[in-house]
Each structure stands twice: as structure tokens, then as C-alpha cells.
C-alpha positions as CSV (number, residue, x, y, z in Angstrom):
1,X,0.0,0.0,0.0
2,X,1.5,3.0,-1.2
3,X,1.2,5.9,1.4
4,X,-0.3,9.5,0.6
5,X,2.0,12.4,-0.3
6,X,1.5,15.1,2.6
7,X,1.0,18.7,0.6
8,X,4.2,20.2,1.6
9,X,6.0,17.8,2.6
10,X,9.9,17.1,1.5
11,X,10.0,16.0,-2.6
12,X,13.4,15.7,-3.4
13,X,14.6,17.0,-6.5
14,X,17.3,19.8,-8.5
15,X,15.2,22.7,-8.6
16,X,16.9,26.2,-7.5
17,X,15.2,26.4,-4.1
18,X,16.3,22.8,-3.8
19,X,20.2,24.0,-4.3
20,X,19.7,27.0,-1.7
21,X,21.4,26.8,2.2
22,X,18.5,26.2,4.5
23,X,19.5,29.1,6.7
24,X,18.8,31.0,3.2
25,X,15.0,29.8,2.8
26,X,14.4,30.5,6.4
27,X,15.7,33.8,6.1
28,X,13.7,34.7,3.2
29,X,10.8,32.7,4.8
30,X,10.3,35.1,7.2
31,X,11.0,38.5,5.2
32,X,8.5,37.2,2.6
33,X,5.5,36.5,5.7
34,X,6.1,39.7,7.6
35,X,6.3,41.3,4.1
36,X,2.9,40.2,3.0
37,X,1.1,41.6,6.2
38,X,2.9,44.7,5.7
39,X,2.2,45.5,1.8
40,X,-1.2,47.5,1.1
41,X,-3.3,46.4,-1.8
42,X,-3.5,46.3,-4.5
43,X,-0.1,46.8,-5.8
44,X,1.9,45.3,-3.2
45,X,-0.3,42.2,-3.0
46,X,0.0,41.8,-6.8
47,X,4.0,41.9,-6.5
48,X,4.2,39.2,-3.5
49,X,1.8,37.2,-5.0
50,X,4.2,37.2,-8.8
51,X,7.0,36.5,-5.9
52,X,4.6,33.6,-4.7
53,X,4.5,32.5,-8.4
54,X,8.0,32.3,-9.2
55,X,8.9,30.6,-5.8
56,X,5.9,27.5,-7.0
57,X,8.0,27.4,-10.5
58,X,11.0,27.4,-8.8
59,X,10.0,24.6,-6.4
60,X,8.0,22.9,-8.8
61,X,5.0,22.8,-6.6
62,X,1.5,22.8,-8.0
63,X,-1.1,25.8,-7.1
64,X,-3.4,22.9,-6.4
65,X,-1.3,22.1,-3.2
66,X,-1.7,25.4,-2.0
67,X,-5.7,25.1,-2.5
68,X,-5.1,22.2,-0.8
69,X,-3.6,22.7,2.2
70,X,-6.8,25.9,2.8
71,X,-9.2,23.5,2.4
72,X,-9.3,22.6,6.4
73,X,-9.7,25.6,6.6
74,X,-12.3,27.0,4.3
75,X,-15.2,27.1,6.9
76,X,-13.4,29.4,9.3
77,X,-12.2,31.7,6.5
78,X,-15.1,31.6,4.8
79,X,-16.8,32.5,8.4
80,X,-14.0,35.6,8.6
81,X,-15.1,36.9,5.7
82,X,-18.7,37.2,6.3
83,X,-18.4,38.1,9.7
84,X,-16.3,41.0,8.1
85,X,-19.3,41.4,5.2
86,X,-22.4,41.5,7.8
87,X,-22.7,44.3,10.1
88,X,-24.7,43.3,12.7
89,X,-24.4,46.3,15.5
90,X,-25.7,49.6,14.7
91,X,-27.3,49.6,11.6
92,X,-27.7,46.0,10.6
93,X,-26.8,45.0,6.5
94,X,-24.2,44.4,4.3
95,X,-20.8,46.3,4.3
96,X,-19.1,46.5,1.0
97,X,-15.5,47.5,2.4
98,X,-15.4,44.5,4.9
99,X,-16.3,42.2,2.4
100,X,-13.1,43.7,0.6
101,X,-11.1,43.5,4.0
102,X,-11.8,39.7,4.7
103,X,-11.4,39.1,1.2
104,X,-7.7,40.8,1.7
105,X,-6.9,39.1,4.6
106,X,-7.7,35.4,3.1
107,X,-5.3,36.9,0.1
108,X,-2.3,37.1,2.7
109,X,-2.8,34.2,4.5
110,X,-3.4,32.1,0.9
111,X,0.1,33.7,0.4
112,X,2.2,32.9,3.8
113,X,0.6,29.2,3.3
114,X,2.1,29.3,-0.4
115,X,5.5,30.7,0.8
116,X,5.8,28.0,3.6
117,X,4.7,25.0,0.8
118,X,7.5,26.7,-1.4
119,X,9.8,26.5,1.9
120,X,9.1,22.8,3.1
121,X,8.8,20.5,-0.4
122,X,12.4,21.8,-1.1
123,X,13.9,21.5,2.5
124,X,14.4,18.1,4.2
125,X,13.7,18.3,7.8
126,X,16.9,18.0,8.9
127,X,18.3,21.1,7.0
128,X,15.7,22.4,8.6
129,X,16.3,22.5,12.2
130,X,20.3,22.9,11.1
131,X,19.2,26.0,9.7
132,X,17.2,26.7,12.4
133,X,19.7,26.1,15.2
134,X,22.9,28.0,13.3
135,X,20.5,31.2,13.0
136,X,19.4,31.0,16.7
137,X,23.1,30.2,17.8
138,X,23.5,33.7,19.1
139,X,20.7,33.6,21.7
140,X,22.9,30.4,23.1
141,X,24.8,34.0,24.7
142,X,21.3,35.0,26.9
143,X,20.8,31.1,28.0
144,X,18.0,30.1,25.9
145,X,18.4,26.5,24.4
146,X,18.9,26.8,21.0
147,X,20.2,23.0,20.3
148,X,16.7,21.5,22.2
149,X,14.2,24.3,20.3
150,X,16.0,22.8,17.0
151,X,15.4,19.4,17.8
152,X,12.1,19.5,18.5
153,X,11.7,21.5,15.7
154,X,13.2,18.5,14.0
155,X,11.0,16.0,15.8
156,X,7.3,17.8,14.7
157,X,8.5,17.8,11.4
158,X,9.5,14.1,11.4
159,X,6.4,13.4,12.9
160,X,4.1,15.1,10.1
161,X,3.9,12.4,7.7
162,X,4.7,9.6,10.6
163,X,0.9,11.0,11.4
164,X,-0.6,10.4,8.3
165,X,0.8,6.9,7.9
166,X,-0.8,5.7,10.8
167,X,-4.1,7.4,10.1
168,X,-3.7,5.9,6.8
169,X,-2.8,2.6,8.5
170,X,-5.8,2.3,10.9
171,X,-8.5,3.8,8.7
172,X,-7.7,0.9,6.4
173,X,-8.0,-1.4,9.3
174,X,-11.2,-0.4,10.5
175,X,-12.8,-0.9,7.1
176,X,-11.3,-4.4,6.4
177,X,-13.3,-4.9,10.4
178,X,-16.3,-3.4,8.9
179,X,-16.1,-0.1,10.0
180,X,-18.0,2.5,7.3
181,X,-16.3,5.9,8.0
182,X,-18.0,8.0,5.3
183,X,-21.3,6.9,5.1
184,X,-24.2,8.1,7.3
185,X,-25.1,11.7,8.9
186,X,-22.4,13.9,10.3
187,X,-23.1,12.5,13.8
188,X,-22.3,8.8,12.5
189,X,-19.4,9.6,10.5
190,X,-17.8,11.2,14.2
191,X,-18.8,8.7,15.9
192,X,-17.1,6.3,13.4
193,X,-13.6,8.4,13.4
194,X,-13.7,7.8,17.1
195,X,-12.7,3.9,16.3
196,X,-9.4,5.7,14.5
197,X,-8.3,9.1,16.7
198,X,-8.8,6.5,19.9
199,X,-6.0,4.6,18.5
200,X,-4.0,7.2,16.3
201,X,-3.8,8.7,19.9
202,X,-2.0,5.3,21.9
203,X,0.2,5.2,18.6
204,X,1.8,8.3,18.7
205,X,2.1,8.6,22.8
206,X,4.2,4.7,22.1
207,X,6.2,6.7,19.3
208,X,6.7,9.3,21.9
209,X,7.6,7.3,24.4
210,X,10.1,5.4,22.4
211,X,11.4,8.0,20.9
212,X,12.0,9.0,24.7
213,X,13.9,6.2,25.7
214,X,16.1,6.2,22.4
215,X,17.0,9.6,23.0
216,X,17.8,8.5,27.1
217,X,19.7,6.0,26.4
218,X,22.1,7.7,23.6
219,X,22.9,10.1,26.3
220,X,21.4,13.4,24.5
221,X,21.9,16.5,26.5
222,X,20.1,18.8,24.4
223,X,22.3,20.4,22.0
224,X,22.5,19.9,18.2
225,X,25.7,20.3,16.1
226,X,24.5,22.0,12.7
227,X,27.0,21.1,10.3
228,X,26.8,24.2,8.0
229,X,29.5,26.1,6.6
230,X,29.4,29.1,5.3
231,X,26.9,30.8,2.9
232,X,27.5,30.5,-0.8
233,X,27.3,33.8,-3.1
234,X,23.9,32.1,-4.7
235,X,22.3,32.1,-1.2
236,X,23.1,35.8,-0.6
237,X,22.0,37.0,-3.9
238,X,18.7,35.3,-3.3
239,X,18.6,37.2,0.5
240,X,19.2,40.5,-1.5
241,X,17.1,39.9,-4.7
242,X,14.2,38.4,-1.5
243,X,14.9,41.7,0.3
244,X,14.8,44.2,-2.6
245,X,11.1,42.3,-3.5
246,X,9.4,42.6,-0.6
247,X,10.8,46.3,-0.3
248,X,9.8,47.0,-3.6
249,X,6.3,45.2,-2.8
250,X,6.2,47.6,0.7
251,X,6.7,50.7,-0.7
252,X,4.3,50.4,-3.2
């Protein structure tokens, strides 16, 4: 049984954000999200979303991920945006201009979801919390625990499509017991997840646990050595050309 791709998740390849240091992507990670909650529309919405489009080509990820990975999420942003559209103190009816505000707002968080897609299906989780730890190294200096905040860093990410396999794993169970997940009214079909969150639950705490003891017995205090040398030119022309972007995208 083949398991299910998780949107996002680490595809390896030789694409250009596939060549770039980890502590690169991070880097531009964050300008890019700060970036698009910062830009006003419409202009500087338009210019991180063609950022958004040339970091999909350059990752080779599909739009249809991105749509994806909101569709979880549709009720409550669909519920944000006619709770913005409704006025329903003072005089009662339909506002125009937070219709266009929720509408906005579902714009830039389609856009940080897009970034981070871009960002994880072209960094293996590893790189990752190496990247992670060597830019937090500094705050080592005011006692917080950089090498422990990387690992579990690490350990969430490993543990992302662990998840899925088991769900996978059980659900497939359950129906060759009898079990009939998606048929019936809403009420039925919770009722019949309940026979696989019961056990998805015991199979991570057992993961957990023996994570736990691995981790016990091979004497791990905590810190991470990230292997990284230093930056190559490529990854601090793509900081600059990030950079320049989102400024660009700011001012306008």
C-alpha cells in the first residue's frame, strides 16, 4: 500500500530552491511572511503574489497544493469573511468595504501558506532544524536553548507524515473490520472516526515514548551540532534579490 504524499511535505529534486542553504529559505521565509502583512493592496499584494508565483516554479509545486492545504480551513475563512461582510451592530446590513477586508486578509494568509509549501517541499527536515539552530546560535549567549528548540523543531516535522501513515494505516483497518467511516449523517461519521483518533492517539504517545527512551539511552543533553559552513554567493544574492522584493512590494 502506497502511502499519501502530505502537501508540503519534502519532494526531493534539483530545482533552484532545492540548491539554496537552508539558513537561506528561512531567512527569506520570514521576510517574505512579515512582508505580506505589511504590503497594502492592491499593488503590493500583486507583487508578493508574482514572488509567490516564481517561488511554485521554482519549487515545482503545484497551485493545487496550496488550494489544498486551505481547504481545512475553508469554513473558518469563509466564516472571517462574512463576519467582516455582515454588520450586525448599529445599523444591521451588508458592508461593501469588509467584504473587501476579509477578502484581503484570506489573500495574505493564501500567500504565507504558499511561501511555507514553497519553503518545506524543497527542504528536508533535517536542514531544517540545522538551519534553524545555526541562526538562533547567538541567543545560546542569553541562555536560551537553541540546540533543544531545534530538535524539537526536528521532531514535529518528522512526525508530520509519521501522522498520516498511521491514520492511513488504521483507517484501512477499520474498514477491512467493517467499520463504514463515510457513510451516514455527520453525527455517525464522528462517531465512526472515534474507532481511529482512539488509536491514532496510543500510537503516537508509544512513538513518543520510544522516541524518549532512544533519545535517554544515547545520552542526548540537548544540544545539536549543525554542520553548515558558510553561505554561498547564490544564497546571498537570493537574500538580496528576497529583500529588494518585498521592499519593492512595501513601498508600493
Amino acid at each position: 500500500m502506497l502511502s499519501p504524499r502530505i502537501p508540503g511535505a519534502y519532494a526531493p529534486g534539483s530545482t533552484l530552491l532545492h540548491r539554496l542553504d537552508p539558513r537561506a529559505k528561512l531567512v527569506m521565509l520570514l521576510v517574505a511572511t512579515v512582508a505580506t502583512f505589511a504590503v497594502s493592496p492592491p499593488w503590493g499584494l500583486l507583487v508578493m503574489a508574482a514572488g509567490l508565483a516564481a517561488a511554485l516554479v521554482a519549487s515545482k509545486t503545484s497551485p493545487a497544493t496550496v488550494l489544498m492545504c486551505l481547504r481545512p480551513a475553508a469554513l473558518i475563512l469563509a466564516l472571517s469573511v462574512a463576519s467582516n461582510a455582515i454588520v450586525l451592530v448599529g445599523q444591521p446590513g451588508f458592508s461593501p468595504e469588509g467584504l473587501v477586508r476579509g477578502v484581503l486578509v484570506v489573500c495574505r494568509i493564501a500567500l504565507v501558506v504558499g511561501f511555507a509549501l514553497s519553503f518545506s517541499s524543497t527542504t528536508p527536515p533535517p536542514a531544517i532544524a540545522d538551519g534553524l539552530a545555526a541562526l538562533l546560535a547567538p541567543l545560546r549567549r542569553v541562555g536560551v536553548p537553541v540546540g533543544a528548540v531545534a530538535m524539537s523543531a526536528s521532531v514535529a516535522l518528522r512526525f508530520i507524515p509519521l501522522t498520516a501513515e498511521e491514520v492511513d494505516r488504521i483507517r484501512c483497518a477499520q474498514r477491512a473490520r467493517g467499520a463504514r467511516l463515510d457513510e451516514g449523517g455527520p453525527l455517525r461519521r464522528l462517531r465512526g472516526w472515534g474507532q481511529v483518533l482512539v488509536p491514532l492517539v496510543v500510537g503516537l504517545f508509544r512513538r513518543a515514548d520510544e522516541l524518549a527512551s532512544a533519545m535517554v539511552d544515547r545520552c542526548y543533553a540537548g544540544e545539536q551540532t549543525a554542520l553548515l559552513g558558510p553561505l554561498a554567493p547564490r544564497d546571498l544574492v537570493a537574500i538580496i534579490v528576497a529583500v529588494a522584493w518585498t521592499v519593492v512590494a512595501v513601498l508600493l
